[in-house]
N, C-alpha and C positions, 0 to 999 in steps of 0.2 A: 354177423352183426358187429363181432369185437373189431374186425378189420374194415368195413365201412367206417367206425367212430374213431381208430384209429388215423383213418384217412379225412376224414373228417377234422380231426383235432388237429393235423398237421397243416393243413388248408387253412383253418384260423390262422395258426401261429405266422405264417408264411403272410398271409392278410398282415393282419397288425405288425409284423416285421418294415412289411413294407410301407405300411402307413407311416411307423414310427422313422423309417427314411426319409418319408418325402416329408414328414414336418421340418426335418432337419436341415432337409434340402431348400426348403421354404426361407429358413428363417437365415440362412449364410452368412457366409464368416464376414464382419466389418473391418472396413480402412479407414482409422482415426488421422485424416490431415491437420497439423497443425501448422500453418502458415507463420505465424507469429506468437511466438513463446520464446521458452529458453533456448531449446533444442528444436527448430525446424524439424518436420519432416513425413512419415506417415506410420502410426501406431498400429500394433493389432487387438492392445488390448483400452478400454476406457478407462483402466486405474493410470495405465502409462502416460496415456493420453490427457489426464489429469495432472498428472506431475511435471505437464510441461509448460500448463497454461495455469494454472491455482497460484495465485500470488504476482502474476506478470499482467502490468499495465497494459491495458488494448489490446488482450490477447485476439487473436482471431483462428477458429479450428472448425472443422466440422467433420460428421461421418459419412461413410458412403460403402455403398453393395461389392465396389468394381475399383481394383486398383486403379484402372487405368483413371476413374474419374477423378480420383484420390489427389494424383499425379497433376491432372488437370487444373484442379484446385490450390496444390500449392503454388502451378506458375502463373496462374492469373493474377492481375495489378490492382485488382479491386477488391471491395467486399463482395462475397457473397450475398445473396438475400435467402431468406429461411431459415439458416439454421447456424448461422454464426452466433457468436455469442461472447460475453464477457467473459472473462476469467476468473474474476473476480467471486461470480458466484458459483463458480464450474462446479466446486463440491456438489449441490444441488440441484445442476440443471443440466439436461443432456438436449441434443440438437433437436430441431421443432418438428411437429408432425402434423398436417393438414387438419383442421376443424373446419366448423361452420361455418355460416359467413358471418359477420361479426356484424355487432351492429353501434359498434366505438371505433374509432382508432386515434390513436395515442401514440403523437409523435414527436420525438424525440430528435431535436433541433442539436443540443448539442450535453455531452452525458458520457458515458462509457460505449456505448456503441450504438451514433445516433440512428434513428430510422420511424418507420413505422412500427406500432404495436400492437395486437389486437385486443388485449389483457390489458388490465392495470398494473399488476401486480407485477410485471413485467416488465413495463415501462418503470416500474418504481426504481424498480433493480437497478435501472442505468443514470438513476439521477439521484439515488441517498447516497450523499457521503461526497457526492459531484462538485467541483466549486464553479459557482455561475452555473447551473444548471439550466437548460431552458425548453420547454416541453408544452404541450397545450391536446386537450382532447378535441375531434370532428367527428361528423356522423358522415364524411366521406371518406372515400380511398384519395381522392386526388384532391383533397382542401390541404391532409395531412402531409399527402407526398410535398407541395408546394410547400407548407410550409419548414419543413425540412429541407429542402434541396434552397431556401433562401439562405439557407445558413451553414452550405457544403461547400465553404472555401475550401476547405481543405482536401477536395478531392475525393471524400468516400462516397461510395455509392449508396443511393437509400436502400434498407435495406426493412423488411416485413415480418416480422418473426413471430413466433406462440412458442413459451417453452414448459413444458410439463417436469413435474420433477422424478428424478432417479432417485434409489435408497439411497440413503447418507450412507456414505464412504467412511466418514471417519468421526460420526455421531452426531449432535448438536447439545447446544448449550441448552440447560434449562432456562425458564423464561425468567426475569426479575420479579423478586419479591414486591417491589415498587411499582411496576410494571402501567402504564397509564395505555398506551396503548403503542403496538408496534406500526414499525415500520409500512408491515405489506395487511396492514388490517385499516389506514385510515383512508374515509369518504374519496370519490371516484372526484378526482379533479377538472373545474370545466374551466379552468383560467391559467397560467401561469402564477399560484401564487400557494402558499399553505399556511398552516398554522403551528408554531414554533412546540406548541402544546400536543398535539400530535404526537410527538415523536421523545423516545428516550435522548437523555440529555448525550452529544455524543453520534448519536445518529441519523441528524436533521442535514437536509441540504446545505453546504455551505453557505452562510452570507454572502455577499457579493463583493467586499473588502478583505475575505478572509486570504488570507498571506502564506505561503510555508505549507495548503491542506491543514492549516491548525483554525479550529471553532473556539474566537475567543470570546464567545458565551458562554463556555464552560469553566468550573475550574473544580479542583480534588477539594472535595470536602476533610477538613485535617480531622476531624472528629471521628465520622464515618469510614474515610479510604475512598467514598462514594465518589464517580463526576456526576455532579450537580451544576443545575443551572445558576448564573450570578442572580443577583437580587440586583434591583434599579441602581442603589447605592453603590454595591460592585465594580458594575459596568460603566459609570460615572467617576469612581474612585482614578485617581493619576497611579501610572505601575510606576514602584519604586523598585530599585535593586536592592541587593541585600545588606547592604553596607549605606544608603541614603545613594541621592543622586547627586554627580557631579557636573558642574559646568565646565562646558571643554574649551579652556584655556590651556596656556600652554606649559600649567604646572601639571597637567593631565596627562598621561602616557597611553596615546593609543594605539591598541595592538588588535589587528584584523587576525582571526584565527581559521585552519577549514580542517575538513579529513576529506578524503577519497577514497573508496575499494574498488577497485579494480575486478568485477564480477562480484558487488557484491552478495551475501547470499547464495554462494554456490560453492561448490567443494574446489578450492582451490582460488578462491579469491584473496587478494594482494593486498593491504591499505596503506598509505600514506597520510603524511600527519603535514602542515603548513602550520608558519607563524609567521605572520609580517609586520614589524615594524615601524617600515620606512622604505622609502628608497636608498639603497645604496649601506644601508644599517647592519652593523655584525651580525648582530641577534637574529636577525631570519634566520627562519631554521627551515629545512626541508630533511624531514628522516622515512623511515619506511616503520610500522607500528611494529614495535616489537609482540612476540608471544602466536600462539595458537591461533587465539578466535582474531580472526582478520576482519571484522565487521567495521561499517563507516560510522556508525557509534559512538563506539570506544576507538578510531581516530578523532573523531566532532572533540571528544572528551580529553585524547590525552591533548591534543593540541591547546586545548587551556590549560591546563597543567605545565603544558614547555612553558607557553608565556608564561605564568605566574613564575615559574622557574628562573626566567629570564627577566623578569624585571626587577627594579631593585625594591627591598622590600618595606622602605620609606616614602615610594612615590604612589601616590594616587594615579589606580590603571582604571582605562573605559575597554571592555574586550567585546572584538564585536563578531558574532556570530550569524552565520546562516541554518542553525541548526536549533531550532524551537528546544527541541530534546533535549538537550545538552542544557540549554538555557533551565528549561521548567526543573530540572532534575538540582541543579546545583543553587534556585532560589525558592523552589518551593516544596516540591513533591517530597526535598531529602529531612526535611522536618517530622513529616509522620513518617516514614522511612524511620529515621532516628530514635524517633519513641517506642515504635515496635518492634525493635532488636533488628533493623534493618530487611524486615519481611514486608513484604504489599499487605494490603488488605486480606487477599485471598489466601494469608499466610503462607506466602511462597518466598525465595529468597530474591533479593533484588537486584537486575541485571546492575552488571559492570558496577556495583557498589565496591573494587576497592578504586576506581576512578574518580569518583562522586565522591568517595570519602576524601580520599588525596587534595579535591580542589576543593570543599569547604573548609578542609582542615587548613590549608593556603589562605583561603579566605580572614579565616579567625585572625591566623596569625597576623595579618596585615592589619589586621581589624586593634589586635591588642597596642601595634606600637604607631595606630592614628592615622591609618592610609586608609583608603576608602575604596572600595573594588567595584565597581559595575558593570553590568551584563547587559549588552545590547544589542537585538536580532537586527541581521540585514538581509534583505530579499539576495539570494543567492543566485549567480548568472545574470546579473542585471545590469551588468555596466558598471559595478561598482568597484573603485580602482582597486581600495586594499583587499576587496574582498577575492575580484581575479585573482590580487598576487598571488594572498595566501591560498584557492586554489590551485595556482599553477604550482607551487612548491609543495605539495600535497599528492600534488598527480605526478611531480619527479619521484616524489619517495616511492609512494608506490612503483613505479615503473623499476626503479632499483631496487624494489624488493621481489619485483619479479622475477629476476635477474638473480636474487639471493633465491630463490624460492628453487628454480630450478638447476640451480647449483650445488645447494646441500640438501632441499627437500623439506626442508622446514626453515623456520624465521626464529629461532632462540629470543630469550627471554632477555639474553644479557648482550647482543650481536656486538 
């Protein structure tokens, strides 16, 4: 009997040995393609595979069983349909898996990655935060497809997606104290339109005027630290610079400003700093940013800084900017900044604050002996002459400090 049950117990193990194979055999190793991201190419793991498309505009990746389809995928000219996906939400979302058959579809004309959706919650994804968004629910497949492919200049394929969510990777945010209602929790849409109320202030579809990706229905509450929606009077209010506004005459000194990074965002990226003048003017400047953090930033930043450097400090300057950031940081945000020891809200330290500091303190001083400084955005790449210029002298520096870069390996503080 011992040696039956001993044959017997080995017979088990041998069973479930092999059970425990063939699940494994079942579930096989995946090839993460990422077509477009930072780094092309095809992943083995979904965290790697994350790190190529989380924070990259229009990323487009998907998984598969079989290298060879893997391969497949990255030489194709088009989207995929099923299981492409935005980048933007990658933290949370992994490639789609077959459901039901739906009885919405929600398609996304033009968004982060337009197509058909079966989900709302889905489709949300591709259109908060979108500028000009444009979307509409059908109870067919082919109302929705059409109405998407009417607005596929651009060559993408339509595409049908469901994405279920993965564990969070790298956690989530707790919800807002103030909290009225999120994003992927408001009423199922049957028009192209919503309600501004809906949505934390900050995370609403773009307006349709909105310039730069900046919602100027928002603004930092100085009290709070909070972004808050404006109030009618707000919104209505004329923006002033920091210093009053100037008319541009030609006791006015106007000076077009840009930065460049060269990769930016990525370990080894270059920036450059522009200041333009004039034509033909000494004071352009073209340099390469000194220091470490190479970010287009803190080029946006120092390059107001050169100008104020450069002009003389009796003339009334207009500086005109493509960079919101730059602008909101040195006429508004750096106020409560200032009151609370130079910490955000969330009592953290404040980026690139000795830059910020450098150009208000500029500011004042022009302010003490009756010059008047003003700050004014310009749509960036738009045909706009000084704004080119001071681009193109911004993308020389940079290129010369690529140049410095791999020559000594770093970009010194004092070059």
């Amino acid at each position: 009997m011992a040696s039956n049950g001993a044959e017997e117990l080995r017979s088990t193990a041998s069973t479930s040995a092999s059970s425990g194979t063939k699940r494994k055999r079942e579930a096989g190793p995946k090839f993460y393609a990422v077509r477009v991201g930072f780094t092309p190419g095809i992943y083995h793991s979904w965290a790697d595979c994350l790190s190529q498309v989380k924070g990259y505009k229009a990323a487009t990746f998907k998984s598969f069983t079989s290298l060879t389809e893997a391969e497949a995928f990255l030489k194709a000219p088009t989207f995929e349909s099923t299981s492409s996906t935005s980048a933007s939400t990658a933290s949370t979302l992994k490639p789609a898996k077959a459901t039901s058959t739906p009885t919405k579809f929600y398609a996304v004309q033009n968004g982060r990655v337009p197509g058909v959706y079966t989900d709302w919650p889905s489709a949300q994804q591709q259109i908060t935060g979108w500028t000009k968004p444009k979307h509409k629910s059908f109870t067919t497949r082919s109302e929705a497809e059409a109405f998407v492919a009417a607005g596929a200049s651009d060559g993408h394929a339509i595409s049908s997606v469901h994405i279920e969510s993965d564990p969070p990777l790298y956690g989530s945010a707790p919800p807002s104290k103030k909290r009225k209602k999120s994003a992927h929790e408001s009423v199922d849409p049957e028009e192209i339109s919503f309600n501004l109320e809906d949505y934390e202030p900050g995370t609403a579809p773009l307006p349709a005027d909105a310039e730069d990706g900046f919602d100027d229905r928002v603004i930092l509450d100085p009290d709070t630290g909070n972004i808050v929606y404006k109030t009618k009077d707000q919104l209505a209010a004329k923006k002033l610079g920091p210093t009053g506004m100037l008319k541009n005459t030609g006791d006015v000194v106007n000076i077009h400003t840009d930065g460049s990074s060269l990769g930016n965002g990525k370990s080894g990226a270059v920036a450059g700093v522009g200041v333009f003048f004039g034509p033909g003017d000494t004071r352009n400047l073209s340099e390469t940013l000194p220091g470490a953090r190479q970010t287009n930033q803190r080029a946006e930043l120092t390059a107001i800084v050169r100008a104020l450097d450069l002009a003389r400090l009796d003339h009334h300057v207009c500086i005109h900017s493509d960079s919101n950031y730059a602008i909101q940081c040195v006429t508004v945000w750096f106020i409560k900044w200032r009151e609370n020891g130079w910490q955000t809200a969330g009592k953290k330290p404040v980026e690139n604050k000795d830059l910020v500091e450098k150009i208000v303190e500029r500011v004042d001083e022009r302010r003490r002996v009756g010059a008047k400084t003003e700050f004014v955005w310009v749509k960036g790449h738009a045909n706009d002459p000084g704004n080119n210029a001071a681009d193109g002298l911004a993308v020389q520096g940079a290129i010369r400090g690529k140049k410095m870069m791999s020559e000594r390996g770093e970009i010194p503080e004092d070059y």
